[in-house]
C-alpha positions as CSV (number, residue, x, y, z in Angstrom):
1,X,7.8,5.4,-12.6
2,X,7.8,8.9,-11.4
3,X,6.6,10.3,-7.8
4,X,3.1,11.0,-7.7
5,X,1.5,13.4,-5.4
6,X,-1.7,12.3,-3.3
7,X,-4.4,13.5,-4.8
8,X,-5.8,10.5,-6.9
9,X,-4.5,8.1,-3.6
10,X,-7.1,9.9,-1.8
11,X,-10.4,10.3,-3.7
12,X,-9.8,6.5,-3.7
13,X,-9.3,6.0,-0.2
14,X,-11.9,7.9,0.4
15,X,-14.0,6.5,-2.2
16,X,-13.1,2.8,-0.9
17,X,-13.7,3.6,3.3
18,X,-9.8,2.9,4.0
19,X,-6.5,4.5,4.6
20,X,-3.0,5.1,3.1
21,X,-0.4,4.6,5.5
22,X,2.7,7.6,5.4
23,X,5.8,6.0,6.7
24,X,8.4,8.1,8.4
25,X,11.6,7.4,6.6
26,X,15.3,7.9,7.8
27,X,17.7,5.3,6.0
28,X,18.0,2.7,3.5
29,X,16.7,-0.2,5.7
30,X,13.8,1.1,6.4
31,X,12.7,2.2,3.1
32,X,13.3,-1.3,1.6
33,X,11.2,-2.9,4.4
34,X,8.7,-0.6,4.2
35,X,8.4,-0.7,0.0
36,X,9.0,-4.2,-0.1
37,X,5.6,-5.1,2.5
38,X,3.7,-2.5,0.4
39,X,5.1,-4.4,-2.7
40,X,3.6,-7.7,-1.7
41,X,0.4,-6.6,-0.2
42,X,-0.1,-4.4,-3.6
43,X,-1.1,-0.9,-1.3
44,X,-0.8,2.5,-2.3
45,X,2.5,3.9,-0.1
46,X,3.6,6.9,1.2
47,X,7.0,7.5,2.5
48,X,7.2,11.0,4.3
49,X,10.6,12.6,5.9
50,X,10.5,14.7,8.2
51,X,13.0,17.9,9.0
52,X,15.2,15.6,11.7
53,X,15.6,12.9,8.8
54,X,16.8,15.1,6.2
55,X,19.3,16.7,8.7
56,X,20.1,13.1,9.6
57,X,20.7,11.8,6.3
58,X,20.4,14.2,3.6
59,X,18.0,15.6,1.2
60,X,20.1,14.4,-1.5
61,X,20.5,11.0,0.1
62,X,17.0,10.2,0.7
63,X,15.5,11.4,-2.9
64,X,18.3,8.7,-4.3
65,X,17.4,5.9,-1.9
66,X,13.6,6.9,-2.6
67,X,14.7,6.7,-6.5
68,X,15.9,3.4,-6.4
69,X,13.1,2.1,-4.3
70,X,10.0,3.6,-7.4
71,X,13.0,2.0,-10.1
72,X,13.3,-1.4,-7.8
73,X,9.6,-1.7,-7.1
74,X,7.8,0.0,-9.9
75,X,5.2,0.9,-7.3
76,X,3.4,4.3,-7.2
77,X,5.1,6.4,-4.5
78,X,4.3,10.0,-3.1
79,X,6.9,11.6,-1.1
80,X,5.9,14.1,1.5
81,X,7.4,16.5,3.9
82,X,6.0,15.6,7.8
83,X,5.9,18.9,9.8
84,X,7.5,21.3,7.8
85,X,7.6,24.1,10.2
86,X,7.7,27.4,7.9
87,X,7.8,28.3,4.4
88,X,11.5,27.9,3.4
89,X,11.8,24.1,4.6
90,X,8.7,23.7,2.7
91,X,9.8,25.6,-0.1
92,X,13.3,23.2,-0.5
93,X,11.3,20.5,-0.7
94,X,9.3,21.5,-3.1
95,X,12.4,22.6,-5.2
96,X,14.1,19.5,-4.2
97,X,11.9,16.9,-5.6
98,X,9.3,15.7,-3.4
99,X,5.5,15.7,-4.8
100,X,4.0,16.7,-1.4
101,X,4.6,18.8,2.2
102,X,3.0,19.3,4.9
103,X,2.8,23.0,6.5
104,X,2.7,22.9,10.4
105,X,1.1,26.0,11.5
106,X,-0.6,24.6,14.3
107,X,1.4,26.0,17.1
108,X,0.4,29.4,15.7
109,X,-2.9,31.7,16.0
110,X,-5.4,31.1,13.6
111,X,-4.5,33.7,11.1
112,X,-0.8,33.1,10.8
113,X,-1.3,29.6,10.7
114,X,-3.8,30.7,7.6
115,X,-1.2,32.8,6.1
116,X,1.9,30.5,6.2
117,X,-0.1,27.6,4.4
118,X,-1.8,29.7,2.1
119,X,1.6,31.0,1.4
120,X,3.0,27.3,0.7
121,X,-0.1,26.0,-1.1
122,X,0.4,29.1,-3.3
123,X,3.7,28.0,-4.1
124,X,3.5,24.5,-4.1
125,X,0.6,24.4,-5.9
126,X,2.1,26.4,-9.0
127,X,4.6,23.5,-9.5
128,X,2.4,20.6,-8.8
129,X,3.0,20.0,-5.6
130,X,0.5,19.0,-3.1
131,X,-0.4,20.7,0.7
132,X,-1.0,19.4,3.9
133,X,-1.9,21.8,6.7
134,X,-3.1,20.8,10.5
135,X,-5.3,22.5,12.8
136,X,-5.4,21.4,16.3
137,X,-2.6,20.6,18.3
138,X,-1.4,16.7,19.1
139,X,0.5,16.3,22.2
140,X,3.8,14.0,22.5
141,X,7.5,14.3,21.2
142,X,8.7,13.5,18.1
143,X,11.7,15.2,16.5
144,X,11.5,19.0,16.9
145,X,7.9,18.5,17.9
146,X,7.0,18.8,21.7
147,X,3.7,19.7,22.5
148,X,2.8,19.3,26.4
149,X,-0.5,17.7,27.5
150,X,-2.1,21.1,28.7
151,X,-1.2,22.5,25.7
152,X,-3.2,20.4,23.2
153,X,-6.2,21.5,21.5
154,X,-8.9,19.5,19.7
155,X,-9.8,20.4,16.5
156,X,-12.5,23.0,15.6
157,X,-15.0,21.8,13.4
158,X,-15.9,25.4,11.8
159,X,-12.6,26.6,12.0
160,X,-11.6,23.9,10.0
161,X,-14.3,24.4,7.2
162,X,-13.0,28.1,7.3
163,X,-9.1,27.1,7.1
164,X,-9.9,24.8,4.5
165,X,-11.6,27.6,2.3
166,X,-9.4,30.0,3.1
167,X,-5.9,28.3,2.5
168,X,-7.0,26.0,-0.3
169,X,-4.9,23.3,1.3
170,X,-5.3,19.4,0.0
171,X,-5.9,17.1,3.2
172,X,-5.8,18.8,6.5
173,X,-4.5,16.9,9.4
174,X,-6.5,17.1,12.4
175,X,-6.2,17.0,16.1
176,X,-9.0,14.1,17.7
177,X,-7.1,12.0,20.6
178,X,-4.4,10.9,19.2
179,X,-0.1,11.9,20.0
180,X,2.9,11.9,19.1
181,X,5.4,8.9,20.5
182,X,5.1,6.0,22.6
183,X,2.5,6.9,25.5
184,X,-0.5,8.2,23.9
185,X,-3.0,7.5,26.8
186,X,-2.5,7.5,30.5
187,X,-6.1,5.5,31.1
188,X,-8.7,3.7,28.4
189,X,-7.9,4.8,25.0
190,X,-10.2,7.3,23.6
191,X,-10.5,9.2,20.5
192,X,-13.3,11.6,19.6
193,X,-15.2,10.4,17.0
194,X,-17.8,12.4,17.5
195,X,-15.7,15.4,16.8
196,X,-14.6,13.6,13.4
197,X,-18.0,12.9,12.1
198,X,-19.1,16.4,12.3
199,X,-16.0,17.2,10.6
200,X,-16.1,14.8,7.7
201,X,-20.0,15.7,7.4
202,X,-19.0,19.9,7.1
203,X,-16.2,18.6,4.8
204,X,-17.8,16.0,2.4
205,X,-15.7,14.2,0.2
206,X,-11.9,15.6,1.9
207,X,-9.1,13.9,2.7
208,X,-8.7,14.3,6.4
209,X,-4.9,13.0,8.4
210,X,-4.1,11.3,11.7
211,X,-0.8,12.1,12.9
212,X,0.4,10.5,16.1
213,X,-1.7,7.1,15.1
214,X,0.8,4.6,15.4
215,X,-0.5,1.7,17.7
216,X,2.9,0.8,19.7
217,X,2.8,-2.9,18.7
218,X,3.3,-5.0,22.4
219,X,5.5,-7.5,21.1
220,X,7.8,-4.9,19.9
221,X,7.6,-3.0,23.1
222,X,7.9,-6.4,24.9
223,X,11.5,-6.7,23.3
224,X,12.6,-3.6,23.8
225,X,12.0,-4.4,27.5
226,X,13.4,-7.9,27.6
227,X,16.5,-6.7,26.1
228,X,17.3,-3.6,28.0
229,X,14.5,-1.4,27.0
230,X,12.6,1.0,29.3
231,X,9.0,1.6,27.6
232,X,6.8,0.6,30.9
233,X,3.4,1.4,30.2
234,X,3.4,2.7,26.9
235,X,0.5,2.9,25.5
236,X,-1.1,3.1,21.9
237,X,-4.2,3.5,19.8
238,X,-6.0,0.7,19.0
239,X,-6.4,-0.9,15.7
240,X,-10.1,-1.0,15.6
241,X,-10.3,2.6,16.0
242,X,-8.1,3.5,13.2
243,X,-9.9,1.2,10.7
244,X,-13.1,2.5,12.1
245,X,-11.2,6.3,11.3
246,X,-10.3,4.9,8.2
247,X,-14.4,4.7,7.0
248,X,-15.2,8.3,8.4
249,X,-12.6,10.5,6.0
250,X,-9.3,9.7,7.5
251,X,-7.5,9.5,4.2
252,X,-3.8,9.0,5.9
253,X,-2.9,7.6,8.5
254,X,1.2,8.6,9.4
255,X,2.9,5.7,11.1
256,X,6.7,6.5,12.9
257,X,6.8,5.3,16.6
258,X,5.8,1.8,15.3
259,X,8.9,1.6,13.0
260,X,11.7,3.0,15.3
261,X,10.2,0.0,17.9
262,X,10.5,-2.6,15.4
263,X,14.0,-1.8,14.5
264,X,14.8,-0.9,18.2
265,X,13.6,-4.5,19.2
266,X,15.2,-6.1,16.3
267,X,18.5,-5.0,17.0
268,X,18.2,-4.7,20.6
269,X,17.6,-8.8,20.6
270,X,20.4,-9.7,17.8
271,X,23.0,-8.2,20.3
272,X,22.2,-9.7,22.9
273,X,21.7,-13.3,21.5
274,X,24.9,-12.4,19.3
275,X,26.9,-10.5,21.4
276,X,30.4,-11.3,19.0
277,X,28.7,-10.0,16.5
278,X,30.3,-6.7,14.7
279,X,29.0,-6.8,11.3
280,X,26.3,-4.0,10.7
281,X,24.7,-6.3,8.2
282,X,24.2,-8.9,10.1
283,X,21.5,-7.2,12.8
284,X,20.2,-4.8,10.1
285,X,19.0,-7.7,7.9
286,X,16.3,-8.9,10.5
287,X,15.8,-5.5,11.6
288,X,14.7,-4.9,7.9
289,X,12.4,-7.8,8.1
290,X,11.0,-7.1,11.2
291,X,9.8,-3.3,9.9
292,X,8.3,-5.5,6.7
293,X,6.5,-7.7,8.4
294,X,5.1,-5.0,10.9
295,X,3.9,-2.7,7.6
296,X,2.3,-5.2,6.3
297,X,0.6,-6.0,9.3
298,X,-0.5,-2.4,9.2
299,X,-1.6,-2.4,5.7
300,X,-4.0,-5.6,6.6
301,X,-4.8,-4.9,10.2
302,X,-5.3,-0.9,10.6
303,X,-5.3,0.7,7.0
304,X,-7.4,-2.1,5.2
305,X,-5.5,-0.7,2.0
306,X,-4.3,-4.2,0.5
307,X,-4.5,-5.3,-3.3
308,X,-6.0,-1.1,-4.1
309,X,-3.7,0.0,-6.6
């Protein structure tokens, strides 16, 4: 089965009140954990790379391991760029075989950020790719993105309806509450639901995106600790405000800090309950099974997208 791109994945999510889940994806374990829970729980999938993974472990390396996993699994599968930050790395992805990307303007003024994704969607669009754009900047770290606290903005409702029209861009990825990494609240969680309503209602019927949305699982962050970790007090969104995100246009959901804890705490506990242990396989097997069992927790627990293919 070939790549598909989003589109149909969404008018169905939408359709249906729930969420696809984009997993950030740097290396063969992870993939097959992550294909193999979306296997079994029979849910559309997304695997999205961003620019640190591909200098990490390849282009070419990735589309293989991505090959073998739509050959292995036979399950529908869009690949999508996270936070391409200008045209060209957008461009070589589109060239280099993925069906979607994802333009990140946000950290420019309005216009540019216009004109480099209506620059993208013009070309990704004449070879069947599809766009994702953001408006509205998420604080947090991850990879080459760094966005301070002060320096985050909510997103605009009619600047959004205007960007939209403007750009032509598929899903747009909006900026409500939510942040990149590991400590996404200093007090009560809160996301601004409000905000999204009136965004969904100016936008009926599109695909809106959370980034920053993953929910920092304590058991994972509990074994990071126990084992030499040092993740006091972080902090992430819960998983009744996703699903309830899920029913007012939130389309995608992308989901990265919740896999590098699950195969941080994996590891982290192998070696030190088998500290004679030199064999890579050996503590990347659980570690494999430990991102599977936490996708499809997600897929049941904050996407609601099982048995929707």
């Amino acid at each position: 089965m070939p790549l598909i791109t989003s589109k149909e994945m969404f008018a169905k999510a939408y359709e249906g009140q729930y969420a696809v889940g984009a997993f950030n994806v740097n290396n063969m374990e992870i993939i097959q954990g992550i294909v193999e829970a979306a296997k079994e729980e029979q849910a559309p999938l997304i695997l999205q790379v961003s620019a640190g993974a591909r200098k990490y472990a390849n282009h070419t390396y990735l589309i293989k391991l991505v090959e073998a996993a739509l050959e292995d699994s036979g399950l529908p599968i869009c690949l999508h760029l996270d936070h391409g930050e200008d045209f060209e790395i957008c461009k070589s992805c589109v060239d280099g075989g993925f069906s979607s990307v994802m333009v990140d303007g946000s950290k420019l003024p309005f216009e540019e950020n216009i004109a480099l994704t209506k620059k993208v969607v013009d070309y990704a669009h004449a070879r069947g790719v599809v766009v994702e754009g953001e408006l509205g900047r998420l604080a947090g770290v991850e990879d080459a993105v760094n966005v301070s606290a002060k320096d985050a903005t909510y997103t605009d409702p009619d600047q959004a309806v205007e960007f939209v029209e403007r750009t032509g861009v598929d899903s747009l990825a909006i900026a409500i509450g939510t942040s990149h990494g590991a400590y996404k609240f200093k007090g009560e969680p809160e996301l601004d639901f409000e905000r999204l309503a009136k965004i969904t209602r100016m936008l009926p019927g599109y695909p809106l995106v959370l980034h920053g949305a993953s929910t920092v699982l304590p058991e994972f962050v509990r074994k990071c600790n126990d084992f030499g970790g040092q993740l006091k007090g972080a902090q992430g969104v819960p998983e009744a405000m996703l699903l309830e995100a899920g029913k007012l246009g939130v389309c995608k959901i992308n989901i990265d800090t919740d896999l590098r804890l699950a195969m941080t705490a994996s590891i982290r506990e192998h070696l030190a309950t088998h500290p004679g242990d030199f064999d890579p396989r050996q503590y990347l097997k659980p570690a494999r099974e430990a991102i599977k069992n936490m996708v499809k927790h997600k897929i049941r627990n904050v996407l609601n997208c099982s048995n929707r293919l």
